[in-house]
C-alpha positions in Angstrom: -76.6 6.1 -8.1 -72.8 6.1 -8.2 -71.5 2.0 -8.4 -68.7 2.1 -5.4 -65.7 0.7 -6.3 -65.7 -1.7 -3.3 -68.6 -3.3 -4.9 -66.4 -3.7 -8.5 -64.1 -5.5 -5.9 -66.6 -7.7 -4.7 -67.9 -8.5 -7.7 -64.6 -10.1 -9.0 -64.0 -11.2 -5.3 -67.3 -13.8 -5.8 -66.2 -14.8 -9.4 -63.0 -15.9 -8.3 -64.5 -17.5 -5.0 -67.4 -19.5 -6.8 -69.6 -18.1 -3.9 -71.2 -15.5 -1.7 -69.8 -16.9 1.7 -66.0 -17.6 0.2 -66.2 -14.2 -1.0 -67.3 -12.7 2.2 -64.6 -14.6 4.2 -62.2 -12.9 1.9 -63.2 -9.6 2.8 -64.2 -10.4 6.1 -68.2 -9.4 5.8 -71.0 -11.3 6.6 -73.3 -12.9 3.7 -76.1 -11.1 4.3 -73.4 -8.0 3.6 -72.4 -9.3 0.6 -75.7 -10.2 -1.0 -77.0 -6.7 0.0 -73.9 -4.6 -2.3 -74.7 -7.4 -4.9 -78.5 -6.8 -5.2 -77.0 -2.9 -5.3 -74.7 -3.5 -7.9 -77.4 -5.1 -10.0 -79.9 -2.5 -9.5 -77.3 0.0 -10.5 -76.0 -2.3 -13.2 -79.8 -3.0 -14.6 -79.3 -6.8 -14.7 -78.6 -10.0 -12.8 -75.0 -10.5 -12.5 -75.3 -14.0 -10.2 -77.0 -17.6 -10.2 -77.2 -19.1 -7.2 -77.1 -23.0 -6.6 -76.3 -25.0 -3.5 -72.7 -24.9 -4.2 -72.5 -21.2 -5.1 -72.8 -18.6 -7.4 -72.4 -19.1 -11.4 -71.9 -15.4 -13.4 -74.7 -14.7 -16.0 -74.1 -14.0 -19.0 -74.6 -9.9 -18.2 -71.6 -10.1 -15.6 -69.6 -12.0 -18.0 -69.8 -9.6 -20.7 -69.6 -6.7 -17.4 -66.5 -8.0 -15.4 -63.9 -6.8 -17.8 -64.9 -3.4 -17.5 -65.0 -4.0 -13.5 -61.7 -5.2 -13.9 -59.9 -2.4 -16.3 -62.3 0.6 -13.5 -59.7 -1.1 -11.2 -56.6 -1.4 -12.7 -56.9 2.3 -14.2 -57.6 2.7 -10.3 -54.4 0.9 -9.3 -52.0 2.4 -11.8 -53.0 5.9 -10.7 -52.4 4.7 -7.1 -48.6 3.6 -8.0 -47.9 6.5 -10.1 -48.6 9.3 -7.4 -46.3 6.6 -5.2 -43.4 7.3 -8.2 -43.9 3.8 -9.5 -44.6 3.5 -13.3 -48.1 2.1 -14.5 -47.1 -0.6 -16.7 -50.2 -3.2 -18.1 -50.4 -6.5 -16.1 -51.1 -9.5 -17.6 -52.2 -12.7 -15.7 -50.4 -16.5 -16.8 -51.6 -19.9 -14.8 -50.7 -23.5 -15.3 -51.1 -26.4 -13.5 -49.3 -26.7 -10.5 -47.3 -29.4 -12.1 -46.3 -27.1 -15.0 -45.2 -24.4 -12.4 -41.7 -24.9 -12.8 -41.5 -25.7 -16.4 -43.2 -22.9 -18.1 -42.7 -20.2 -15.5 -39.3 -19.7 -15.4 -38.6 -19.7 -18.8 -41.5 -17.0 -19.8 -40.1 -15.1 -17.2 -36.7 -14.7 -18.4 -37.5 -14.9 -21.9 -39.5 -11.8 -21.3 -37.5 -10.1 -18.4 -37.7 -7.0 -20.5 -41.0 -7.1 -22.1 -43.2 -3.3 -20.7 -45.6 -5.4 -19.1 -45.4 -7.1 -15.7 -46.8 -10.8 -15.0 -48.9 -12.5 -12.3 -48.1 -16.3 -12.2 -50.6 -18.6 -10.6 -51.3 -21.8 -10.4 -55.3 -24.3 -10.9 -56.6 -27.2 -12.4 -57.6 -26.9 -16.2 -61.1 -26.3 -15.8 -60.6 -24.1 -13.3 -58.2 -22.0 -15.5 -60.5 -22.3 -19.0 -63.5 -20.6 -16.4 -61.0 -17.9 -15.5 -59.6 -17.3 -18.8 -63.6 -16.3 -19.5 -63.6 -14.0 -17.3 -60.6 -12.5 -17.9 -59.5 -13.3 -14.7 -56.4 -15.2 -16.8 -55.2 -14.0 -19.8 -53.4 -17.3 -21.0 -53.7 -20.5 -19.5 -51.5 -23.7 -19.7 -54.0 -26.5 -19.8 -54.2 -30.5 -20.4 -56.3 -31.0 -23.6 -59.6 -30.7 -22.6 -62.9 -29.9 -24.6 -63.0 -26.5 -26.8 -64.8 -24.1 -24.8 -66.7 -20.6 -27.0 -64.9 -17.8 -26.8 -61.3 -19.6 -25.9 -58.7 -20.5 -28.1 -56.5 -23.5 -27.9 -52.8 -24.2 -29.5 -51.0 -27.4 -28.3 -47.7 -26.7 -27.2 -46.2 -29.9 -26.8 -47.2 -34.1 -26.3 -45.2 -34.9 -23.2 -44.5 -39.5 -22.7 -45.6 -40.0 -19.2 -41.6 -42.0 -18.4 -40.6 -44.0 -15.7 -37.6 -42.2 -13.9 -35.3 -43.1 -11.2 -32.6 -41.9 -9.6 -29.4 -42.6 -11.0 -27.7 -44.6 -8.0 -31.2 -47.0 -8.1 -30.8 -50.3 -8.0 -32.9 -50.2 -11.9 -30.6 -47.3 -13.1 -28.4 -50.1 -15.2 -30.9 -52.9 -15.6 -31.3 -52.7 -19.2 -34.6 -53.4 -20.8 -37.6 -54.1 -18.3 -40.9 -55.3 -18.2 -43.6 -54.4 -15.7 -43.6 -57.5 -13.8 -39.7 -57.0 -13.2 -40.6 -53.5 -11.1 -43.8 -54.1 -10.0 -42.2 -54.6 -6.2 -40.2 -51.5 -6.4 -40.9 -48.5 -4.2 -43.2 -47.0 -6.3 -45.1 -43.5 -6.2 -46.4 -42.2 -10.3 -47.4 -38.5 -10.3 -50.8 -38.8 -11.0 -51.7 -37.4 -14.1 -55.4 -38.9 -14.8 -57.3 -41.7 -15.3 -54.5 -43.7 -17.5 -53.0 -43.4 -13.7 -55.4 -45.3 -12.7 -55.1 -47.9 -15.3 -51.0 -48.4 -14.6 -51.5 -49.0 -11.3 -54.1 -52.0 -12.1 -51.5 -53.3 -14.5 -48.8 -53.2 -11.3 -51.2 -54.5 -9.2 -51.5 -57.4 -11.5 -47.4 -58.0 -10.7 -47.3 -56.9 -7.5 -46.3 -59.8 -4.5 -44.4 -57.0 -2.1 -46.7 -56.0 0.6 -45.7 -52.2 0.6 -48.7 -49.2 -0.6 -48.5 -47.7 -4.5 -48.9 -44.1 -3.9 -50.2 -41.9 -6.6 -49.1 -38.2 -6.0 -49.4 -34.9 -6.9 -48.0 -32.2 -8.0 -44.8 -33.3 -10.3 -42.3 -31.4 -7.8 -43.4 -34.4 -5.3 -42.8 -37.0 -7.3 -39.4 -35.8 -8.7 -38.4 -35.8 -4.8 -39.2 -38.7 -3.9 -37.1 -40.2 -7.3 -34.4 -37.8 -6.1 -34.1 -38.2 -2.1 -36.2 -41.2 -1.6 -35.4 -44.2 -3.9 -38.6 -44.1 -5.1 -39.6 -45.4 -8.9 -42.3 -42.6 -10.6 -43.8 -42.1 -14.3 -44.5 -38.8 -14.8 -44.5 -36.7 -17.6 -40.8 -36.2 -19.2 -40.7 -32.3 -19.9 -41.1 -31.7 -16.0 -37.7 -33.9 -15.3 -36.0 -32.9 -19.1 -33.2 -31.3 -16.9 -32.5 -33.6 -14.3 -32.5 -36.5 -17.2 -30.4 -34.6 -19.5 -27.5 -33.6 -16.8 -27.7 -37.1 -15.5 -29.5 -37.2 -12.1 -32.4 -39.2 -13.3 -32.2 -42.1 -15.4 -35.2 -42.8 -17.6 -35.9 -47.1 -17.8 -37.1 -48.8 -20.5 -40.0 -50.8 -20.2 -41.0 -52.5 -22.9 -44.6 -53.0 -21.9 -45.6 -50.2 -20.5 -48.2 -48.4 -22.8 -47.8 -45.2 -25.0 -49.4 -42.6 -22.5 -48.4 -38.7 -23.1 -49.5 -35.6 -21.3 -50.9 -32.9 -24.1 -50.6 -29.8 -22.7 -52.8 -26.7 -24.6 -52.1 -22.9 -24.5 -55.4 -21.2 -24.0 -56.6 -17.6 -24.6 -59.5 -15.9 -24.6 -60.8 -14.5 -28.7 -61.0 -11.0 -28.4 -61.3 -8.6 -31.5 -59.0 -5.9 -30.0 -55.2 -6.3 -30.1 -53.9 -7.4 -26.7 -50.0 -6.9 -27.2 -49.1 -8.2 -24.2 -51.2 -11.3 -24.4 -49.5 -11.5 -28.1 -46.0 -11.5 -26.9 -46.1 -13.9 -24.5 -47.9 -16.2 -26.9 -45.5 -15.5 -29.5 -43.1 -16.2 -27.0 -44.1 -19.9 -25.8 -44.3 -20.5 -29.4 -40.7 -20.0 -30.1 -39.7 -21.2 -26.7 -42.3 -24.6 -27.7 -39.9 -26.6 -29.2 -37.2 -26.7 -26.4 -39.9 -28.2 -24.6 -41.3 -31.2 -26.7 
Protein backbone atom coordinates (compact mmCIF):
# COMPACT_ATOMS: atom_id res chain seq x y z
CA UNK A 1 0.00 0.00 0.00
CA UNK A 2 0.98 3.51 -1.01
CA UNK A 3 2.14 5.59 2.48
CA UNK A 4 0.00 9.06 1.96
CA UNK A 5 1.78 11.87 2.45
CA UNK A 6 -0.73 13.29 5.05
CA UNK A 7 0.41 10.50 7.17
CA UNK A 8 4.42 11.73 6.65
CA UNK A 9 2.79 14.92 8.00
CA UNK A 10 1.35 13.38 10.90
CA UNK A 11 4.10 11.53 11.74
CA UNK A 12 6.34 14.69 12.23
CA UNK A 13 3.12 16.52 13.52
CA UNK A 14 3.29 13.86 16.88
CA UNK A 15 7.21 14.18 17.13
CA UNK A 16 7.05 17.72 17.43
CA UNK A 17 3.80 17.56 19.73
CA UNK A 18 5.22 14.77 22.21
CA UNK A 19 1.69 13.19 21.73
CA UNK A 20 -1.24 11.65 19.94
CA UNK A 21 -3.90 14.23 21.22
CA UNK A 22 -1.55 17.54 20.77
CA UNK A 23 -0.99 16.26 17.40
CA UNK A 24 -4.56 15.73 16.57
CA UNK A 25 -5.49 19.22 17.95
CA UNK A 26 -2.99 20.49 15.45
CA UNK A 27 -4.69 19.05 12.60
CA UNK A 28 -8.00 19.11 13.98
CA UNK A 29 -8.69 15.11 14.07
CA UNK A 30 -9.89 13.15 16.64
CA UNK A 31 -7.34 10.59 18.49
CA UNK A 32 -8.80 7.71 17.60
CA UNK A 33 -8.13 9.28 13.86
CA UNK A 34 -4.75 9.79 14.48
CA UNK A 35 -3.88 6.42 16.05
CA UNK A 36 -5.68 4.74 13.19
CA UNK A 37 -3.10 6.54 10.13
CA UNK A 38 -0.32 5.70 12.78
CA UNK A 39 -1.06 1.94 13.09
CA UNK A 40 -1.21 2.39 8.98
CA UNK A 41 1.87 3.98 8.66
CA UNK A 42 3.60 1.29 10.74
CA UNK A 43 2.04 -1.46 8.92
CA UNK A 44 3.20 0.08 5.70
CA UNK A 45 6.42 1.14 7.28
CA UNK A 46 7.07 -2.65 8.79
CA UNK A 47 7.88 -1.34 12.31
CA UNK A 48 6.76 0.52 15.48
CA UNK A 49 7.45 4.12 15.00
CA UNK A 50 5.69 5.29 18.68
CA UNK A 51 5.91 4.49 22.54
CA UNK A 52 3.19 5.37 24.34
CA UNK A 53 3.36 6.51 28.16
CA UNK A 54 0.92 8.58 30.20
CA UNK A 55 2.40 11.79 29.10
CA UNK A 56 2.67 10.87 25.33
CA UNK A 57 4.37 9.35 22.72
CA UNK A 58 8.37 8.80 22.63
CA UNK A 59 9.82 7.92 18.82
CA UNK A 60 11.51 4.43 18.60
CA UNK A 61 14.41 4.03 17.43
CA UNK A 62 12.82 2.81 13.71
CA UNK A 63 11.07 6.38 13.41
CA UNK A 64 14.18 8.04 14.50
CA UNK A 65 16.34 6.59 11.93
CA UNK A 66 12.75 6.96 9.42
CA UNK A 67 11.71 10.71 10.06
CA UNK A 68 14.39 12.26 8.04
CA UNK A 69 13.35 10.60 5.06
CA UNK A 70 9.61 11.71 6.02
CA UNK A 71 10.91 14.98 6.31
CA UNK A 72 13.20 15.41 2.91
CA UNK A 73 9.48 13.25 0.93
CA UNK A 74 8.12 16.65 2.15
CA UNK A 75 10.33 19.20 1.46
CA UNK A 76 11.05 17.67 -2.21
CA UNK A 77 7.10 17.95 -2.04
CA UNK A 78 7.22 21.61 -0.98
CA UNK A 79 9.89 22.90 -3.30
CA UNK A 80 8.10 21.48 -6.35
CA UNK A 81 4.93 23.22 -4.93
CA UNK A 82 6.91 26.82 -4.98
CA UNK A 83 8.57 26.26 -8.16
CA UNK A 84 5.37 25.71 -10.40
CA UNK A 85 4.20 29.02 -8.18
CA UNK A 86 7.68 30.78 -9.96
CA UNK A 87 9.32 30.74 -6.59
CA UNK A 88 12.90 29.16 -6.46
CA UNK A 89 13.47 25.87 -4.34
CA UNK A 90 16.28 26.86 -2.25
CA UNK A 91 17.32 24.23 0.93
CA UNK A 92 15.86 25.28 4.33
CA UNK A 93 17.63 24.90 7.29
CA UNK A 94 16.09 25.10 10.78
CA UNK A 95 18.23 27.31 13.83
CA UNK A 96 16.58 27.61 17.66
CA UNK A 97 17.85 29.10 20.77
CA UNK A 98 16.51 29.89 23.86
CA UNK A 99 14.14 32.44 24.01
CA UNK A 100 16.59 34.46 25.87
CA UNK A 101 19.24 34.06 23.13
CA UNK A 102 16.47 35.22 20.49
CA UNK A 103 17.80 38.49 20.02
CA UNK A 104 21.45 37.91 20.42
CA UNK A 105 22.19 35.24 17.97
CA UNK A 106 19.36 35.79 15.47
CA UNK A 107 19.97 38.86 14.20
CA UNK A 108 23.45 38.61 13.64
CA UNK A 109 23.23 35.06 11.67
CA UNK A 110 20.74 36.60 9.75
CA UNK A 111 22.63 39.35 8.39
CA UNK A 112 25.80 37.72 8.37
CA UNK A 113 24.25 35.31 5.98
CA UNK A 114 21.65 37.57 4.13
CA UNK A 115 23.15 36.16 1.04
CA UNK A 116 23.90 32.63 1.85
CA UNK A 117 21.47 30.08 -1.11
CA UNK A 118 19.69 28.69 1.70
CA UNK A 119 16.74 30.21 3.59
CA UNK A 120 16.34 29.91 7.66
CA UNK A 121 13.60 29.08 10.13
CA UNK A 122 14.36 30.70 13.57
CA UNK A 123 12.59 29.27 16.60
CA UNK A 124 12.78 29.37 19.80
CA UNK A 125 12.72 26.16 23.20
CA UNK A 126 14.36 25.15 26.22
CA UNK A 127 17.67 23.15 25.81
CA UNK A 128 16.37 19.87 26.20
CA UNK A 129 13.80 20.50 24.16
CA UNK A 130 16.13 21.69 21.30
CA UNK A 131 18.96 18.65 21.86
CA UNK A 132 15.47 16.19 21.27
CA UNK A 133 14.79 18.10 18.06
CA UNK A 134 18.10 18.44 16.79
CA UNK A 135 17.74 14.21 16.81
CA UNK A 136 15.22 14.27 14.91
CA UNK A 137 16.27 16.59 12.62
CA UNK A 138 13.60 18.67 13.37
CA UNK A 139 16.59 21.45 14.20
CA UNK A 140 19.57 21.53 12.45
CA UNK A 141 21.69 23.66 15.00
CA UNK A 142 20.68 24.46 18.25
CA UNK A 143 21.94 27.24 20.77
CA UNK A 144 21.95 25.45 24.09
CA UNK A 145 23.15 26.02 27.88
CA UNK A 146 25.75 23.36 28.60
CA UNK A 147 23.95 20.43 29.26
CA UNK A 148 25.03 16.63 29.15
CA UNK A 149 26.60 15.18 25.72
CA UNK A 150 23.79 13.43 24.07
CA UNK A 151 24.90 10.33 21.01
CA UNK A 152 24.70 11.45 17.82
CA UNK A 153 24.92 15.46 18.79
CA UNK A 154 27.79 17.50 18.66
CA UNK A 155 28.58 20.33 20.97
CA UNK A 156 31.10 23.54 20.56
CA UNK A 157 30.87 26.22 23.34
CA UNK A 158 30.53 29.40 21.85
CA UNK A 159 31.02 31.66 24.58
CA UNK A 160 30.99 31.80 28.93
CA UNK A 161 28.62 34.76 29.43
CA UNK A 162 29.09 36.51 33.72
CA UNK A 163 25.51 36.63 34.87
CA UNK A 164 26.08 40.98 35.87
CA UNK A 165 24.03 43.12 37.77
CA UNK A 166 22.64 45.94 35.45
CA UNK A 167 20.78 49.05 36.01
CA UNK A 168 19.64 51.70 34.26
CA UNK A 169 21.92 54.56 33.96
CA UNK A 170 19.74 57.32 35.76
CA UNK A 171 19.44 54.62 38.93
CA UNK A 172 19.99 55.79 41.99
CA UNK A 173 23.21 52.76 42.04
CA UNK A 174 24.35 53.94 38.60
CA UNK A 175 27.38 56.04 40.50
CA UNK A 176 27.59 54.20 43.75
CA UNK A 177 30.95 52.84 43.28
CA UNK A 178 31.81 49.52 44.66
CA UNK A 179 28.84 47.53 46.44
CA UNK A 180 28.18 44.70 48.45
CA UNK A 181 25.00 42.66 48.58
CA UNK A 182 23.73 43.87 51.69
CA UNK A 183 24.01 47.59 50.29
CA UNK A 184 21.15 46.49 47.42
CA UNK A 185 19.52 43.92 48.85
CA UNK A 186 16.28 46.55 49.31
CA UNK A 187 16.42 47.70 45.84
CA UNK A 188 13.73 46.94 43.35
CA UNK A 189 14.93 43.82 42.32
CA UNK A 190 13.81 41.30 39.44
CA UNK A 191 17.25 38.70 38.14
CA UNK A 192 16.36 36.93 34.81
CA UNK A 193 16.28 33.61 35.99
CA UNK A 194 18.79 31.60 34.54
CA UNK A 195 18.85 28.31 36.92
CA UNK A 196 19.35 27.04 40.03
CA UNK A 197 22.51 29.54 40.90
CA UNK A 198 19.16 31.93 40.69
CA UNK A 199 17.92 30.30 43.25
CA UNK A 200 20.96 30.55 45.36
CA UNK A 201 21.30 34.60 44.82
CA UNK A 202 18.11 35.21 45.93
CA UNK A 203 18.74 33.26 49.41
CA UNK A 204 21.88 35.31 49.73
CA UNK A 205 19.45 38.73 49.20
CA UNK A 206 17.08 37.32 51.33
CA UNK A 207 19.67 37.04 53.98
CA UNK A 208 20.02 41.27 53.46
CA UNK A 209 16.79 41.99 52.76
CA UNK A 210 14.61 44.28 55.57
CA UNK A 211 12.24 46.08 52.65
CA UNK A 212 8.96 44.44 52.57
CA UNK A 213 8.61 44.54 48.67
CA UNK A 214 8.56 40.74 46.44
CA UNK A 215 12.06 39.52 44.61
CA UNK A 216 10.83 38.51 41.31
CA UNK A 217 12.71 36.06 39.24
CA UNK A 218 11.84 36.45 35.47
CA UNK A 219 12.00 35.17 32.26
CA UNK A 220 13.00 35.53 29.20
CA UNK A 221 16.12 38.15 29.18
CA UNK A 222 13.97 40.75 26.97
CA UNK A 223 11.80 41.05 30.38
CA UNK A 224 14.33 41.67 32.48
CA UNK A 225 16.20 44.20 30.36
CA UNK A 226 12.66 46.19 30.47
CA UNK A 227 12.19 46.36 33.48
CA UNK A 228 16.12 47.80 34.12
CA UNK A 229 15.18 50.03 31.20
CA UNK A 230 11.55 51.48 31.88
CA UNK A 231 11.02 50.38 35.39
CA UNK A 232 13.93 51.15 37.85
CA UNK A 233 14.38 47.82 38.39
CA UNK A 234 17.99 46.16 39.52
CA UNK A 235 18.51 42.60 37.42
CA UNK A 236 21.61 40.08 36.97
CA UNK A 237 21.32 38.46 33.88
CA UNK A 238 23.74 37.27 31.63
CA UNK A 239 26.04 40.18 29.97
CA UNK A 240 26.01 39.20 26.13
CA UNK A 241 22.15 39.75 26.11
CA UNK A 242 22.57 43.61 27.35
CA UNK A 243 26.52 43.99 25.58
CA UNK A 244 24.76 46.82 23.55
CA UNK A 245 22.87 48.68 25.85
CA UNK A 246 26.10 48.55 28.33
CA UNK A 247 28.50 49.52 25.73
CA UNK A 248 26.37 52.74 24.28
CA UNK A 249 25.70 53.61 27.79
CA UNK A 250 21.96 52.92 28.69
CA UNK A 251 22.80 50.31 31.29
CA UNK A 252 25.37 50.57 33.75
CA UNK A 253 26.91 47.35 35.01
CA UNK A 254 27.61 47.68 39.28
CA UNK A 255 30.23 46.20 41.01
CA UNK A 256 29.61 44.06 43.72
CA UNK A 257 32.29 42.78 45.31
CA UNK A 258 30.51 39.79 46.83
CA UNK A 259 28.50 38.54 44.53
CA UNK A 260 29.76 35.16 43.29
CA UNK A 261 31.47 34.14 39.90
CA UNK A 262 28.20 32.70 38.07
CA UNK A 263 28.37 32.59 33.95
CA UNK A 264 25.93 31.39 31.46
CA UNK A 265 27.79 28.68 28.97
CA UNK A 266 26.04 28.60 26.05
CA UNK A 267 26.78 25.36 23.47
CA UNK A 268 26.24 25.24 19.67
CA UNK A 269 24.75 21.89 18.97
CA UNK A 270 24.42 19.73 15.75
CA UNK A 271 23.45 16.60 14.90
CA UNK A 272 26.84 13.98 13.43
CA UNK A 273 25.99 13.06 10.13
CA UNK A 274 28.49 11.44 7.60
CA UNK A 275 27.06 13.35 4.57
CA UNK A 276 28.16 16.97 3.93
CA UNK A 277 25.36 19.37 4.98
CA UNK A 278 26.69 22.73 3.44
CA UNK A 279 24.20 24.74 4.83
CA UNK A 280 24.47 23.38 8.29
CA UNK A 281 28.41 24.10 7.67
CA UNK A 282 28.07 27.62 6.88
CA UNK A 283 26.15 28.74 9.46
CA UNK A 284 28.45 26.99 11.90
CA UNK A 285 31.39 28.38 10.26
CA UNK A 286 29.59 31.44 10.57
CA UNK A 287 28.87 31.65 14.49
CA UNK A 288 32.37 30.63 14.75
CA UNK A 289 33.75 33.75 13.24
CA UNK A 290 30.95 35.86 14.52
CA UNK A 291 31.88 33.92 18.37
CA UNK A 292 34.24 36.17 19.47
CA UNK A 293 32.12 39.48 19.14
CA UNK A 294 30.01 37.77 21.48
CA UNK A 295 32.23 36.64 24.49
Amino acid sequence: MAISLDDLALLIDIVDCGSFSQAAARRGWSQPQVSQRVAVLETNVGAQLFRRHRRGAVPTPACEAYLPAARQALAILDDGRRAVQGVPALPRLTLACLPSLASVVFGPVLVALAEAPFEIRCSTDHSPAIMERLLTDGVQVGFVLKCPPMAGIQMERIWCSPIVPVVHKRHPLAQAGELTLAEVANARLAPQYWGDACDTLLAMLRQHRTASGPLHAIQPASAARELAMEHGFLTFMPEVAVKRDLREGRLVKLAIRDLPLWQWEVMMAWRAGKRRDAPKQQVLDTVRAMAPDWA
